[in-house]
MIDOSE-1310 file (N, C-alpha, C; in nm, 2 decimals, decimal comma, always signed):
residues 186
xxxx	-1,23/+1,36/-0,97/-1,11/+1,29/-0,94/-0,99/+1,35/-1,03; -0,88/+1,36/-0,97/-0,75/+1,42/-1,05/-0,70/+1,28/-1,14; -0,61/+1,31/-1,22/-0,55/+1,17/-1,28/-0,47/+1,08/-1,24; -0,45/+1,11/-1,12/-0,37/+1,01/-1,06/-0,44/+0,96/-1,01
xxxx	-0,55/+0,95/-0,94/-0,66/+0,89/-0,81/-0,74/+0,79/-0,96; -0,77/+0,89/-1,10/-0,84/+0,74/-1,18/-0,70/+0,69/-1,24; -0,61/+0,65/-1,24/-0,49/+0,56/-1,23/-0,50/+0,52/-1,16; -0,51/+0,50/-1,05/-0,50/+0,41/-0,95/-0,62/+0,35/-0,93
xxxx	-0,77/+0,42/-0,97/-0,86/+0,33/-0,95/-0,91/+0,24/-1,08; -0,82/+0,24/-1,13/-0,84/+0,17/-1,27/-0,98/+0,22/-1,36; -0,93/+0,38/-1,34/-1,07/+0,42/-1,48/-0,98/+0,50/-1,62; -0,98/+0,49/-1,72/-0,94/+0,58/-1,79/-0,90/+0,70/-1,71
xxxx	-0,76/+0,72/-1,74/-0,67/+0,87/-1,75/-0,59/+0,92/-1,85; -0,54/+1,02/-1,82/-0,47/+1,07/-1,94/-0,30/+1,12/-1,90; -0,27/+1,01/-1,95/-0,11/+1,00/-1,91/+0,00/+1,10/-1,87; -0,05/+1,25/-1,98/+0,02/+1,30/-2,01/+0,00/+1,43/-1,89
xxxx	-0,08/+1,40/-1,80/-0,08/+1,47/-1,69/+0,02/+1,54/-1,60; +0,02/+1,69/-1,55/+0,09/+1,67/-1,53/+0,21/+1,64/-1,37; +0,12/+1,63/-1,29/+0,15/+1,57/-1,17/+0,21/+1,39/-1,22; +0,16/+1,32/-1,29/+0,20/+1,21/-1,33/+0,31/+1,21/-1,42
xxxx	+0,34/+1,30/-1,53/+0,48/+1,31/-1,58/+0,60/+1,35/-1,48; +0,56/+1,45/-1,35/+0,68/+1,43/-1,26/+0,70/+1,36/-1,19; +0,61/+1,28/-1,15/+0,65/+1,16/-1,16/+0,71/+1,02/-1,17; +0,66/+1,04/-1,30/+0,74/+0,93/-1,40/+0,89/+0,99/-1,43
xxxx	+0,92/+1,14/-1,42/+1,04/+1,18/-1,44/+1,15/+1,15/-1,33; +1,06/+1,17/-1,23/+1,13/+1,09/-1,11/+1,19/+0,99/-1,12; +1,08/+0,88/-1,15/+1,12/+0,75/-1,13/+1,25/+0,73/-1,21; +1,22/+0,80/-1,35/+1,34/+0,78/-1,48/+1,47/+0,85/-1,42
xxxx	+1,47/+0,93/-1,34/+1,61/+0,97/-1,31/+1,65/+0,85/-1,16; +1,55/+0,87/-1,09/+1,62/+0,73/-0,98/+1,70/+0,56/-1,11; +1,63/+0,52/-1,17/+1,63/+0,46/-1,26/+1,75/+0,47/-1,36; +1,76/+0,56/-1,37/+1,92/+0,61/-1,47/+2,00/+0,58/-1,35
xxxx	+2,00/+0,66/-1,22/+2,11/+0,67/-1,12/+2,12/+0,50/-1,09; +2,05/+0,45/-1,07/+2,08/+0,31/-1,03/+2,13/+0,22/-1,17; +2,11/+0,23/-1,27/+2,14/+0,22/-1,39/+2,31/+0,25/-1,44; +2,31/+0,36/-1,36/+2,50/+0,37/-1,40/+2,60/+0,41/-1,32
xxxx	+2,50/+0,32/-1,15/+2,60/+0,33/-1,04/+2,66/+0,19/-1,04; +2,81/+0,19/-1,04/+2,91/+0,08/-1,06/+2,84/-0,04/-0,96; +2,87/-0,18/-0,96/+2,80/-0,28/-0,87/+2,94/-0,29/-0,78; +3,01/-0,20/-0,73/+3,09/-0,22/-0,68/+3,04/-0,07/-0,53
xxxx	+2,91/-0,06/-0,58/+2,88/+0,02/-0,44/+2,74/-0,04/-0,40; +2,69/-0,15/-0,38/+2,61/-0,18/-0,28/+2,50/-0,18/-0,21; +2,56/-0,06/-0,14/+2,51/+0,02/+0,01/+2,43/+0,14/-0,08; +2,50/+0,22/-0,19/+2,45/+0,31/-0,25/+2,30/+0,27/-0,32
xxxx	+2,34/+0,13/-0,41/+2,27/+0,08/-0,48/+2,10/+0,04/-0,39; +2,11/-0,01/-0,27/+2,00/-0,05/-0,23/+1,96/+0,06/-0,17; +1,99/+0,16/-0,15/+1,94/+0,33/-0,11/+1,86/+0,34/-0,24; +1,90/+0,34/-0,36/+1,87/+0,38/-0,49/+1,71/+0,30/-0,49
xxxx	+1,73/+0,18/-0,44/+1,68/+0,07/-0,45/+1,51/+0,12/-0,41; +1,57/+0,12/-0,30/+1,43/+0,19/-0,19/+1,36/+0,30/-0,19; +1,44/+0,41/-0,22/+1,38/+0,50/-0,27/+1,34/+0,54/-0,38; +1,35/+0,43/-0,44/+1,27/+0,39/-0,62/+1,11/+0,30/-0,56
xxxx	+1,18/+0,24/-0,50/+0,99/+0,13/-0,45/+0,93/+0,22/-0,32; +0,98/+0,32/-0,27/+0,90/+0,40/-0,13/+0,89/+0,33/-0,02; +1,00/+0,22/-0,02/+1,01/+0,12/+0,10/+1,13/+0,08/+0,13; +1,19/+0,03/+0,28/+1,26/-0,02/+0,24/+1,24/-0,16/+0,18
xxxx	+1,36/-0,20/+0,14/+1,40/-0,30/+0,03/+1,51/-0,39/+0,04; +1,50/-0,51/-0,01/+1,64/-0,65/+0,01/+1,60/-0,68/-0,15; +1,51/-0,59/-0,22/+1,48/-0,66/-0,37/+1,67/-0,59/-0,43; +1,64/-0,70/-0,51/+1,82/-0,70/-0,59/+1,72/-0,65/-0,78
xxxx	+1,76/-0,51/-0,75/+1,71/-0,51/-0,95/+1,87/-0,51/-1,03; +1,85/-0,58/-1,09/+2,01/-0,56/-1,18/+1,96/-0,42/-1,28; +2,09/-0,36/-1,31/+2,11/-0,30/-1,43/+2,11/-0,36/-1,59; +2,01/-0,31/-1,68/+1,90/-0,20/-1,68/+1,77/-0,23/-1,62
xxxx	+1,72/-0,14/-1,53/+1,60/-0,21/-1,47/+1,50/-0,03/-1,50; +1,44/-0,10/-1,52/+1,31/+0,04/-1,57/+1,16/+0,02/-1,52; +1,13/+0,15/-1,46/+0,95/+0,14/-1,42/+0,92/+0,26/-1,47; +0,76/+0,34/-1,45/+0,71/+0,41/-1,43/+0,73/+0,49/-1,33
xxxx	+0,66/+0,45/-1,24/+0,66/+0,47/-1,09/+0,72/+0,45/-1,01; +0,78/+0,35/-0,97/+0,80/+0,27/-0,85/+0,72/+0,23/-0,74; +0,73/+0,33/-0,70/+0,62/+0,32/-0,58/+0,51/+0,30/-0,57; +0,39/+0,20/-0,70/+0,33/+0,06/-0,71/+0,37/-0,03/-0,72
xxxx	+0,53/-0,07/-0,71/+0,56/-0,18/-0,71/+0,58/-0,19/-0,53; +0,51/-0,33/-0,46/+0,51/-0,37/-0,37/+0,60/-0,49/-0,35; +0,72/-0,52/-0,34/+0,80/-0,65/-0,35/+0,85/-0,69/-0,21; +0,79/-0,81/-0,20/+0,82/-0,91/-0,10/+0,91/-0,95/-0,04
xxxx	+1,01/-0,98/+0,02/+1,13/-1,07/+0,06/+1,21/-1,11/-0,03; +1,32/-1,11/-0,05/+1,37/-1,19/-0,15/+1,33/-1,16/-0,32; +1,31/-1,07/-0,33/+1,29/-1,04/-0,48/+1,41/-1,07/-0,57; +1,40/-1,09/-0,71/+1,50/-1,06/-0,77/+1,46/-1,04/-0,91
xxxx	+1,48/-0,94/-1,02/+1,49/-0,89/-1,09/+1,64/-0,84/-1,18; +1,61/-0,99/-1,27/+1,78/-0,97/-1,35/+1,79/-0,88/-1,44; +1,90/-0,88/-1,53/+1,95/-0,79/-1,60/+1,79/-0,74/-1,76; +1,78/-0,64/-1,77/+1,68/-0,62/-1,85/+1,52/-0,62/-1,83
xxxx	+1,48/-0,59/-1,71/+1,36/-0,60/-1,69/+1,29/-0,46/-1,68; +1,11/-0,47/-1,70/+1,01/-0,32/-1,74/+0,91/-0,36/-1,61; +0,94/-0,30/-1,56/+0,83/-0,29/-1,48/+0,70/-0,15/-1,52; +0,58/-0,17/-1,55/+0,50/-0,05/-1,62/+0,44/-0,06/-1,50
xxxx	+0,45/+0,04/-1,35/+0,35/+0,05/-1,26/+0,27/+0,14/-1,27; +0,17/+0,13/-1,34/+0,06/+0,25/-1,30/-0,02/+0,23/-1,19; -0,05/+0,11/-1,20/-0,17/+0,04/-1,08/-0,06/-0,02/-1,03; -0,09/-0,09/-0,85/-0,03/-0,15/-0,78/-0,02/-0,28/-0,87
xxxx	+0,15/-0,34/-0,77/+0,17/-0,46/-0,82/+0,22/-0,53/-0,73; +0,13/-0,65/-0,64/+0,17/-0,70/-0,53/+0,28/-0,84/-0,59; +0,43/-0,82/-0,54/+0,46/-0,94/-0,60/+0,50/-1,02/-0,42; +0,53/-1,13/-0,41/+0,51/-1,21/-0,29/+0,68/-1,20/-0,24
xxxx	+0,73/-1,31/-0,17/+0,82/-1,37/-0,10/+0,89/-1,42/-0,21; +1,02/-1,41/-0,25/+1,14/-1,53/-0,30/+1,07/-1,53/-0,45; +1,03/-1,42/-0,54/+1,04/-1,40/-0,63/+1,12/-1,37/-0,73; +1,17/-1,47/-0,85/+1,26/-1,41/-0,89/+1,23/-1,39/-1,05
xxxx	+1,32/-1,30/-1,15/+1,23/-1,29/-1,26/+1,38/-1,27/-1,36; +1,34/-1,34/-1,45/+1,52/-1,42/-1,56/+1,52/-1,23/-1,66; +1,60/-1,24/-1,72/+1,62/-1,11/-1,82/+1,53/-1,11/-1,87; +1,50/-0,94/-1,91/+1,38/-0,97/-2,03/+1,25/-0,94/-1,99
xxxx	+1,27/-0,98/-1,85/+1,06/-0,97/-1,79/+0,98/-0,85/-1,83; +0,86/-0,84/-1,87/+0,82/-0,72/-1,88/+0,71/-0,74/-1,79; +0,66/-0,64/-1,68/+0,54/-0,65/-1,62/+0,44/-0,54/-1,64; +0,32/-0,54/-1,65/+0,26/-0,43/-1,72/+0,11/-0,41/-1,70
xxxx	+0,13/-0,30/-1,61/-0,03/-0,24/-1,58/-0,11/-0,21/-1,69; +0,00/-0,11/-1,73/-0,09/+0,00/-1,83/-0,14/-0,09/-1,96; -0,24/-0,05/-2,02/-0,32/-0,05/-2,12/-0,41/+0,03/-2,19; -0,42/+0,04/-2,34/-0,49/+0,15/-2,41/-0,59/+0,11/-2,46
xxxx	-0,70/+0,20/-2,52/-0,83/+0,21/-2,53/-0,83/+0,10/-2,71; -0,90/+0,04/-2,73/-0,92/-0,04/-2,87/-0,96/+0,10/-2,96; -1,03/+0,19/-2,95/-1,12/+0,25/-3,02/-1,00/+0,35/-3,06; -0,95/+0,36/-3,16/-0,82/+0,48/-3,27/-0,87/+0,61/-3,18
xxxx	-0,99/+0,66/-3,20/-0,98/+0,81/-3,16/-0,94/+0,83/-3,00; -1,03/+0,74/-2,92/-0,97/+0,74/-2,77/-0,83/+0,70/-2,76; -0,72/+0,62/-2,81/-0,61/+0,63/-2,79/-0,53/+0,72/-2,82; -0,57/+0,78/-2,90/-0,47/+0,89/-3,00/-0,50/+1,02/-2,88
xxxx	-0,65/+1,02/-2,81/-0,66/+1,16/-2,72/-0,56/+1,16/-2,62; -0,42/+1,03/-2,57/-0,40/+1,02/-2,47/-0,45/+0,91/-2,38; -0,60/+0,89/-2,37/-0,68/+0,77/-2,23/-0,61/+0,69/-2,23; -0,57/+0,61/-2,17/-0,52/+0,49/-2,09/-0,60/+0,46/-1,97
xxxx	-0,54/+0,33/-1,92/-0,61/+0,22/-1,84/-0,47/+0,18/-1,76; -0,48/+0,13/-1,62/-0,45/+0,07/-1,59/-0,45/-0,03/-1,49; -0,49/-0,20/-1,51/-0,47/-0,24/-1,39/-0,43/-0,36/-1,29; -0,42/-0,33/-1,18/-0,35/-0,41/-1,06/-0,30/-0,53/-1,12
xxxx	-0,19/-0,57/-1,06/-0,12/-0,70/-1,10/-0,07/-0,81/-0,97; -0,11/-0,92/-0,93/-0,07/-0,98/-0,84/-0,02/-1,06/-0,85; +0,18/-1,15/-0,79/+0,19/-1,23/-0,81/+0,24/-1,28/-0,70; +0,19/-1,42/-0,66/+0,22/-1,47/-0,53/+0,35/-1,52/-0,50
xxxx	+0,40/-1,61/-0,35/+0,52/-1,65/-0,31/+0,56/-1,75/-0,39; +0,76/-1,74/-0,42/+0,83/-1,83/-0,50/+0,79/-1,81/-0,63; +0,79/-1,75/-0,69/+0,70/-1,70/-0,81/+0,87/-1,72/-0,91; +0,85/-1,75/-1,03/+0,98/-1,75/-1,10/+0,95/-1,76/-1,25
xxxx	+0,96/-1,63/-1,30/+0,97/-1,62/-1,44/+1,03/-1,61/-1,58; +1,06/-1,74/-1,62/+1,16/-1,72/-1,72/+1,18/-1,61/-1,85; +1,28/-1,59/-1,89/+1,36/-1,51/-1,98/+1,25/-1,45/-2,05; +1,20/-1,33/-2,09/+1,14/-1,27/-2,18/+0,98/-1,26/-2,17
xxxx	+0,91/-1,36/-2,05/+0,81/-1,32/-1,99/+0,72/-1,18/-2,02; +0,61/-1,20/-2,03/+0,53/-1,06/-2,04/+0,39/-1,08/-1,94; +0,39/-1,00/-1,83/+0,26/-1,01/-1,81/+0,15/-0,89/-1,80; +0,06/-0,91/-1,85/-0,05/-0,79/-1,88/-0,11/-0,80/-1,79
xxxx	-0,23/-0,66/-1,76/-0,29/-0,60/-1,67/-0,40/-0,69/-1,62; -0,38/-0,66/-1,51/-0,55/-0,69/-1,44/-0,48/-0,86/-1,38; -0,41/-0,97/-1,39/-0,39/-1,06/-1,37/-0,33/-1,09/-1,26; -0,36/-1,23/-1,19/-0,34/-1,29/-1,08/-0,23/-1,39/-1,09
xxxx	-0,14/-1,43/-1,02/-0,04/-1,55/-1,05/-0,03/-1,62/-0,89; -0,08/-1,72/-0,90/-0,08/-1,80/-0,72/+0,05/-1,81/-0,70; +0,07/-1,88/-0,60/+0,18/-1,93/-0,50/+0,28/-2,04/-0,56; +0,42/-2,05/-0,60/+0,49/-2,20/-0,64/+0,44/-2,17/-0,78
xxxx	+0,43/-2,07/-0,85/+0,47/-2,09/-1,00/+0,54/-2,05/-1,11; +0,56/-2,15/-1,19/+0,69/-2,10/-1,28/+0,63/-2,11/-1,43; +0,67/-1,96/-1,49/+0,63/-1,91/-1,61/+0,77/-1,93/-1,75; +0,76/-2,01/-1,77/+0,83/-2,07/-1,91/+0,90/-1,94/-1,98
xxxx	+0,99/-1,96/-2,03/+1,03/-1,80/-2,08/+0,99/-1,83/-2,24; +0,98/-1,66/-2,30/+0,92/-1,60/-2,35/+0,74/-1,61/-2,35; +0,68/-1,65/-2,26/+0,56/-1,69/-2,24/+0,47/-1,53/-2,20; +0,36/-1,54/-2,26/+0,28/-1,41/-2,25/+0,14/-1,43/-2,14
xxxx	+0,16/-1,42/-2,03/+0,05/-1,42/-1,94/-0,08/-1,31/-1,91; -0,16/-1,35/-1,99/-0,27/-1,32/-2,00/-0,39/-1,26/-1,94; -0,39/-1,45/-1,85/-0,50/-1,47/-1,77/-0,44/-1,52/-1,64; -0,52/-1,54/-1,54/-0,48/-1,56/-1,39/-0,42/-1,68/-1,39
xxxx	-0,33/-1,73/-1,33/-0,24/-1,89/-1,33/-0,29/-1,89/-1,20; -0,32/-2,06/-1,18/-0,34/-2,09/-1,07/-0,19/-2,16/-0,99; -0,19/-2,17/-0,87/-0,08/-2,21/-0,80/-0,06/-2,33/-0,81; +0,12/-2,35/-0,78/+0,16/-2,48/-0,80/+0,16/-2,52/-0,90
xxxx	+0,17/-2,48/-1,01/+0,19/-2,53/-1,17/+0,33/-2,45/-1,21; +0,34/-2,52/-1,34/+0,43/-2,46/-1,48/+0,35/-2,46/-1,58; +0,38/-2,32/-1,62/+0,33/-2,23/-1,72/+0,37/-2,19/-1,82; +0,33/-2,23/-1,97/+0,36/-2,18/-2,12/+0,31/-2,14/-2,21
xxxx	+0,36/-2,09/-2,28/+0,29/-2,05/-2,39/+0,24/-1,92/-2,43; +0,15/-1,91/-2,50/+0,09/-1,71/-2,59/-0,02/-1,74/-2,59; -0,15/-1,75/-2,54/-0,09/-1,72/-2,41/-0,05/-1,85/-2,31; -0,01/-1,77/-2,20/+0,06/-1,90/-2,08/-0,06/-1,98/-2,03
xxxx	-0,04/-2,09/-2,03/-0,14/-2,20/-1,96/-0,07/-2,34/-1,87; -0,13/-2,36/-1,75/-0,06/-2,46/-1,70/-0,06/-2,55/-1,74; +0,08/-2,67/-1,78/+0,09/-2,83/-1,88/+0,14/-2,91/-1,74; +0,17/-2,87/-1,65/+0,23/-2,95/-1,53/+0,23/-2,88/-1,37
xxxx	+0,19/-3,01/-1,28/+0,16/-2,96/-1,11/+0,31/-2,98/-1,08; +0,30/-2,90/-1,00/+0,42/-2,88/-0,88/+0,40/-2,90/-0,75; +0,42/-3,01/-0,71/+0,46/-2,98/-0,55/+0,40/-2,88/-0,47; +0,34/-2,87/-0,36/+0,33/-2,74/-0,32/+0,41/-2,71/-0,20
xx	+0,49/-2,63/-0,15/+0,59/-2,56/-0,09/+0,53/-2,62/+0,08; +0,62/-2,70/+0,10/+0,57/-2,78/+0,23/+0,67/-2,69/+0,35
């Protein structure tokens, strides 16, 4: 397997690869260009938009918005991503419908090895992230790899999501845990 194929299948790779650094250089220049094209062009902006995620797109990323890739991020209808947000896509990131996410958000595939000498060679990990419809993440959010977030839920800001949230709740805390049901989206 080359290192992009075990990136994507969530086995240890080595980052510094180099089909994956052009890559990632890509993304960083789409990224800059949308980053310090005036909001008074639009039409430009969601070109930028699209050809950052390999689709088209109605997601609204404010300036500074930063990924990897782009093109693991899968975004839904209605996205929205305010001012300050990281998107780390190594692994896909399915996010739903009417998603929106406050300054600050960090979302994050990637992860490194515990063991000093494997981290220091380069290996990394990363994986998949899924979060479902109406999804809404307050200010400073972090969510790490491998996790699930259902349908109708809202993540408390600065809150560090861990583990899988089940749908229809509100979510807080280091890590985030559900303290209250919501309604579910009739």
């Amino acid at each position: 397997m080359i290192e992009k194929e075990k990136m994507l299948s969530g086995l240890m790779y080595q980052a510094w690869d180099a089909e994956l650094l052009a890559e990632r250089q890509k993304a960083k220049e789409l990224c800059h260009q949308l980053n310090h094209l005036s909001p008074s062009q639009p039409e430009t902006r969601q070109a930028l938009i699209s050809e950052l995620l390999g689709q088209e797109s109605d997601a609204c990323l404010e300036s500074p918005f930063n990924c990897d890739y782009g093109y693991n991020i899968k975004a839904g209808k209605g996205f929205y991503a305010n001012h300050g947000c990281t998107i780390l896509d190594c692994a896909p990131i399915h996010i739903g419908d009417n998603c929106l996410l406050a300054p600050g958000v960090v979302i994050a595939t990637a992860g490194h090895p515990l063991d000093p000498v494997e981290r220091a060679s380069g290996e990394e990990f990363a994986k998949s992230i899924t979060i479902g419809n109406d999804v809404w993440f307050g200010a400073n959010v972090t969510v790490c790899p491998g996790v699930t977030i259902g349908d109708n839920v809202v993540v408390g800001a600065g809150s560090v999501v861990n583990k899988d949230l089940p749908s229809n709740t509100v979510c807080v805390g280091s890590p985030a845990k559900p303290i209250k049901d919501i309604p579910p989206k009739q």
